[in-house]
N, C-alpha and C positions, 0 to 999 in steps of 0.2 A: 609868902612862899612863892618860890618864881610859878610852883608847875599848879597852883590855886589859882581856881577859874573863878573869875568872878561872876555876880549877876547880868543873864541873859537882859542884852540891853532890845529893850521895845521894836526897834528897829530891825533888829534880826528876828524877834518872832515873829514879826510882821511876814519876812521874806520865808521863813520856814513855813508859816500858813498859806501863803503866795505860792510855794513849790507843791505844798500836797495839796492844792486846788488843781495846779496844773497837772500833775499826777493825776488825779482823778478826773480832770476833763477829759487826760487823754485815752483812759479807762474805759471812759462812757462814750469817747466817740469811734473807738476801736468796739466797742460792744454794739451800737447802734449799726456802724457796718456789718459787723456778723451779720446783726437780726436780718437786715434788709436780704443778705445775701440768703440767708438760712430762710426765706420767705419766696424767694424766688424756687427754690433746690425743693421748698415745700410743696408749690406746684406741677413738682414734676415726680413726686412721689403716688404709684401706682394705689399704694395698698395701704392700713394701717402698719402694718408689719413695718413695712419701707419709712414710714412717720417716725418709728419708735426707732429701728435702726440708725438713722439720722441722726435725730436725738440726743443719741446715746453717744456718736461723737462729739458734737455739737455741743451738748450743754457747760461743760470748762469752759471754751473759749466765749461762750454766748455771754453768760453770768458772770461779774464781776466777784465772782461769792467762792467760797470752800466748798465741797465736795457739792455737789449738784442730784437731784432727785428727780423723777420723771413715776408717776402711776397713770397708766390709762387701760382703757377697754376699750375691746377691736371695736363694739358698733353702742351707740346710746341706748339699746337693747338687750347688749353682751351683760351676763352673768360673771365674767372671766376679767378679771383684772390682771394688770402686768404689771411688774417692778421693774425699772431699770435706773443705773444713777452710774455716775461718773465720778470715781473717788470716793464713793460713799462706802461704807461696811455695812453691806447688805445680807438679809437673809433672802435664802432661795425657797418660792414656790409660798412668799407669803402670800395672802390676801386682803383684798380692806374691806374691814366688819361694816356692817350697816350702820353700826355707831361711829366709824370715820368716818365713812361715808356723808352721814348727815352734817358731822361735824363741817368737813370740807364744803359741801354744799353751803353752810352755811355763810361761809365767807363771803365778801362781798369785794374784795381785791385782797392787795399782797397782805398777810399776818404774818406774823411768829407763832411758831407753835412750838411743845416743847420735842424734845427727840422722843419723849417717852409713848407719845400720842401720833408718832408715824410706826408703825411694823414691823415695817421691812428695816426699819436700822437696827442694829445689832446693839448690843450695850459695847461703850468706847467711840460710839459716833458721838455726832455733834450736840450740845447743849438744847441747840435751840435751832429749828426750821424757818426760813422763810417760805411758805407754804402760800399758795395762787391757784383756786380753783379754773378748770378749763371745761366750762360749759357754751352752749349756744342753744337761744330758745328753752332756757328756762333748764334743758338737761343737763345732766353732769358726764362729761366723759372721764377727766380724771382732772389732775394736778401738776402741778410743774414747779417747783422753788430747790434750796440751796441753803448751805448752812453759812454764816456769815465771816469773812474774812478775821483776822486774830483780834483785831477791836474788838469783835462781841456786838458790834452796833451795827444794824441795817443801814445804810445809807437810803437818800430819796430816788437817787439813779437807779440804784437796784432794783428797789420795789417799784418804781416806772421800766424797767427794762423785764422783769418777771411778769409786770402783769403785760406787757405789750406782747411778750412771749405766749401768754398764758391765750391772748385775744386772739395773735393769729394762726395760733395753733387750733383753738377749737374751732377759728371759718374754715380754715383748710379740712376737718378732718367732718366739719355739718356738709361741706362738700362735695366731699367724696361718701359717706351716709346718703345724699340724695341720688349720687350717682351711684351707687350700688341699686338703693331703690326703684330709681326710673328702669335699670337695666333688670330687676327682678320683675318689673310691671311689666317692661316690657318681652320678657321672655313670656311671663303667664299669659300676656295677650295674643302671642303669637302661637302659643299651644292648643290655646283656646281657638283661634280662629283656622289652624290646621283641620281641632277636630270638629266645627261647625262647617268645614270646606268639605272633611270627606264626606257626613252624616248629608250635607247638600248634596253633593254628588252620588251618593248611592243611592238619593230617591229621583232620581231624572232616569227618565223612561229609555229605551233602549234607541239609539239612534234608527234605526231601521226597526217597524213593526208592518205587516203581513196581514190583512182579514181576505175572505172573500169577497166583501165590498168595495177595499181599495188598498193601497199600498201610502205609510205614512212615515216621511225621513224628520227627521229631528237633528238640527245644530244649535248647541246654545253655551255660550262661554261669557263668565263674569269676568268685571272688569279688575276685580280684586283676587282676596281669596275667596270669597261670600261674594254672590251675588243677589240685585234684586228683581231678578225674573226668576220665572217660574212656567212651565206649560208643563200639558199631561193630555193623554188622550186615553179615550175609555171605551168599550164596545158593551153594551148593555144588553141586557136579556132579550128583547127585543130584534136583535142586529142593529141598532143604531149606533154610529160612531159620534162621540163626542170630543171636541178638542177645548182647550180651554189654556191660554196665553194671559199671564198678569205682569203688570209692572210695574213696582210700587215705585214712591219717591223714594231718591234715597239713594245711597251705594251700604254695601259691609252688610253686617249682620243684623242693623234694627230693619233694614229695607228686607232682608233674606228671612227671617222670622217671620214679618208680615205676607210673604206671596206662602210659604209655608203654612202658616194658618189658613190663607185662603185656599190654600190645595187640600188641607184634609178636609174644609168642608166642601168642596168639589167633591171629592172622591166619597168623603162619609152618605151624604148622602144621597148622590148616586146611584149607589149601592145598594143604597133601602129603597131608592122609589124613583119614579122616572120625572126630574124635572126638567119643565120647558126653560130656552134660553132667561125669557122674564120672568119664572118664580127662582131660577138660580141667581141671577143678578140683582134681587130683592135679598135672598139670603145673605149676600159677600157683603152688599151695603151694610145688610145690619149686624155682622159678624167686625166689620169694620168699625162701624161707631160704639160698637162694643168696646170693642180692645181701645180705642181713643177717651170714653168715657167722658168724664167731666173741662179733658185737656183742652186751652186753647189752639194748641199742637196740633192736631187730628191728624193721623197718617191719611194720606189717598191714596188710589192707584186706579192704572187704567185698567183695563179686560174686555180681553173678547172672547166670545163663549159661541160657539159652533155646533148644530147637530148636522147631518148625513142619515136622510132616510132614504135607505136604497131601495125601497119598494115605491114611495112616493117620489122617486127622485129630486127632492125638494132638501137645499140646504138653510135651513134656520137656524139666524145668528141677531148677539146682541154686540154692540160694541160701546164701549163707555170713552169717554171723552178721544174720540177718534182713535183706536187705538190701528195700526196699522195694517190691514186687509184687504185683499181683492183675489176675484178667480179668474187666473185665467183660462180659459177656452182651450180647445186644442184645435179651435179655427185659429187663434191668436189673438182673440178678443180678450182685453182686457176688462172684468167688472168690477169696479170698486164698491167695496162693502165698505161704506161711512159710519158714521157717528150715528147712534141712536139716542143717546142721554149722556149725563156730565160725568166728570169723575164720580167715583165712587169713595164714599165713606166723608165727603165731606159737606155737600149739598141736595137739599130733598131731592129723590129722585122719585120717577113713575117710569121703569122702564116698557121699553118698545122695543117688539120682537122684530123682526121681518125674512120673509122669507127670498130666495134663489132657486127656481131652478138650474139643476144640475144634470150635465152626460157624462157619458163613459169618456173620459180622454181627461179632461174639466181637471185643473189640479186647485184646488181652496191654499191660499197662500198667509200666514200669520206674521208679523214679525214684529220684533221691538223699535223703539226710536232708536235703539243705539245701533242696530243694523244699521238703517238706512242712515243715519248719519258718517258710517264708516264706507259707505260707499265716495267713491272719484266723484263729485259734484259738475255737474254739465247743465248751464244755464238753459239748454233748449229745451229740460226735462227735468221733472218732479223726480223727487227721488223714489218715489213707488214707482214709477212709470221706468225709471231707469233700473230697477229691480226686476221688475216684469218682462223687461227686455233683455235683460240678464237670462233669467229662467227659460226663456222661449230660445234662450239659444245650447240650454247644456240640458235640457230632458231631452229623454229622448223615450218616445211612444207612450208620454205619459206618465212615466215611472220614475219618481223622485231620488228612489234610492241612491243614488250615486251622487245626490247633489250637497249631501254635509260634506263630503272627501274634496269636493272643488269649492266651496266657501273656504275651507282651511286652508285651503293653497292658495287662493288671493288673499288672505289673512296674513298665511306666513312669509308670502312673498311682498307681501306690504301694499299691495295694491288697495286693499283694503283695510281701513286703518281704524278700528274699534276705540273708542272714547267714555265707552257706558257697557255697564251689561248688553252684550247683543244675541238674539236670538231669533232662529227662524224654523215657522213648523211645516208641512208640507201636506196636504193630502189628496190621495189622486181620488178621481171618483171610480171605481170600478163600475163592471158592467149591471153591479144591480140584479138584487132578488138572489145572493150566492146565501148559503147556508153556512 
């Protein structure tokens, strides 16, 4: 018969095979471009929301396959699964039981699975899933596969394109999980160190205080939110005025917990009993090697510790590893109050008290390293000496009060330039014997 086909001669199956190779190369290299682009488009997605939206265009043209399937949850924590797919017959507001769940986890790249063991497809979907768990670090966020073109037969492009799909979907989305997380850390931390900044600053004593002994200004600003200074002055049953300036190592809040500790035992006891500068600076050490304990670590810090007896006119002070002090005169003599013994809390100490006489005019000067550092440095002069020459030019009749309003104003006007917690305490000596 003319219109009788004969037997398909070897040579043209050959070239029929040769066409649907090339058909599918071109398949897989139109599919491999998506990915890359769909990879790029992935990084620039805010949210999971923005992941799945995506997606949900995307996966037709991604997948070489029939209708396309997408299940995830918003975080590897989420309780809350999503269905989305592309050409699939889906039900709405399915969920995935702990038993797919396990199942998917189980996988270990691209499977088939049957339609009946995905949820969300409705009866009249596909036979059979190609199904590619999308985990990172061992979690499962969800899945990602496609029902197979009319062959019925997964190809190897596919399941290498599903699970490449399936890889860089879950690094994009362990991704932005971390960056949600840094940014949840980082909120808590920043809540946290707000309310260790106010609980700081509502225990710092009143910039200006008033006795009839003397008149005492207080300036002291951390370098952060927390700082690690700390002074306090205290007037005792007695009339005697104590001051007491600590500096731990340190900046933030393990430096501001430690001068904190060391203030409530200043203050605690204090309060109960009258200690000299050398049974309080015995205490702080071993309040210090307490809190350090077994640590190679040890926290230090410096301190200087002050009394004003105005009937004895005599000011006795300790200072531990030079912490920075001197009085100056109201002739304009400067006295520097030195070192008596080392840091504190990290090597034996035996402290050494010593005493000053003190007059009426006489202002007792305290300050941290971070002050003097933010001083204009002038090689013809120590930075205490340039401090002191500072002071001698804006008291005036002795009386400090006014002198935290003019540190802030060479502060804010940048003359002076804070690098550390800076702090400075002030005390004038009155004329002694007031009630």
């Amino acid at each position: 018969m003319a219109g009788e086909k004969g037997p398909i001669r070897e040579e043209d199956r050959y070239l029929r095979y040769l066409e649907a190779r090339a058909c599918e190369a071109e398949v897989l290299a139109a599919s491999q471009e998506a990915l890359f682009n769909l990879v790029r488009e992935l990084e620039k997605c805010p949210s999971v929301s923005a992941v799945l939206d995506l997606l949900e265009h995307r996966l037709r043209s991604l997948l070489p396959l029939g209708p396309a399937l997408l299940v995830m949850r918003d975080s590897p924590s989420s309780d809350v699964w999503r269905w989305r797919g592309a050409g699939a017959n889906l039900r709405e507001g399915m969920s995935l039981s702990p038993k797919d769940q396990e199942a998917l986890r189980s996988l270990e790249g691209p499977a088939s699975v049957l339609a009946s063991q995905i949820p969300g497809l409705a009866p009249g979907g596909a036979e059979s899933f190609l199904a590619v768990p999308v985990t990172q670090g061992g979690v499962l966020w969800g899945g990602v596969g496609g029902s197979p073109l009319p062959s019925g037969v997964f190809r190897d492009n596919e399941r290498r394109l599903a699970g490449l799909l399936a890889l860089h979907l879950g690094l994009r989305l362990e991704s932005m999980d971390h960056a949600r997380r840094r940014e949840e850390e980082a909120a808590r931390l920043k809540k946290e160190l707000a309310l260790a900044a106010a609980a700081q600053r509502s225990m710092r004593p009143p910039e200006v205080l008033r006795w009839p002994e003397g008149v005492a200004a207080i300036w002291t600003r951390p370098w952060g939110e927390v700082g690690g200074d700390a002074c306090d002055l205290l007037r005792d049953s007695a009339g005697n005025v104590h001051l007491l300036l600590a500096d731990a190592m340190g900046h933030g809040v393990a430096a501001g917990l430690l001068v904190t500790f060391l203030r409530g035992l200043f203050f605690s006891r204090l309060l109960r009993e009258s200690l000299s500068p050398k049974e309080l600076a015995s205490l702080l050490d071993e309040g210090l090697k307490s809190v350090a304990g077994d640590s190679d670590d040890a926290p230090f810090c410096t301190v200087i510790h002050g009394v004003w007896d105005p009937r004895k006119k005599v000011f006795s002070y300790l200072s531990a590893a030079g912490a920075p002090a001197f009085i100056l005169r109201s002739s304009g003599e400067m006295v520097a109050l030195d070192s008596t013994m080392p840091l504190l809390g990290v090597l034996p100490v035996e402290p050494e008290g010593r005493e000053v006489e003190g007059s009426p005019g006489d202002v007792v000067c305290f300050c941290s390293d971070g002050l003097l550092e933010a001083l204009p440095l002038d090689e013809s002069q120590s930075p205490r000496s340039l401090l002191a020459a500072w002071l001698q030019g804006v008291l005036r009749e002795g009386d400090p009060s006014g002198v935290p309003a003019l540190v802030q104003k060479e502060v804010s006007e940048g003359r002076w330039v804070p690098r550390d917690d800076a702090t400075l305490v002030l005390l004038s000596l009155g004329a002694g014997g007031g009630g």
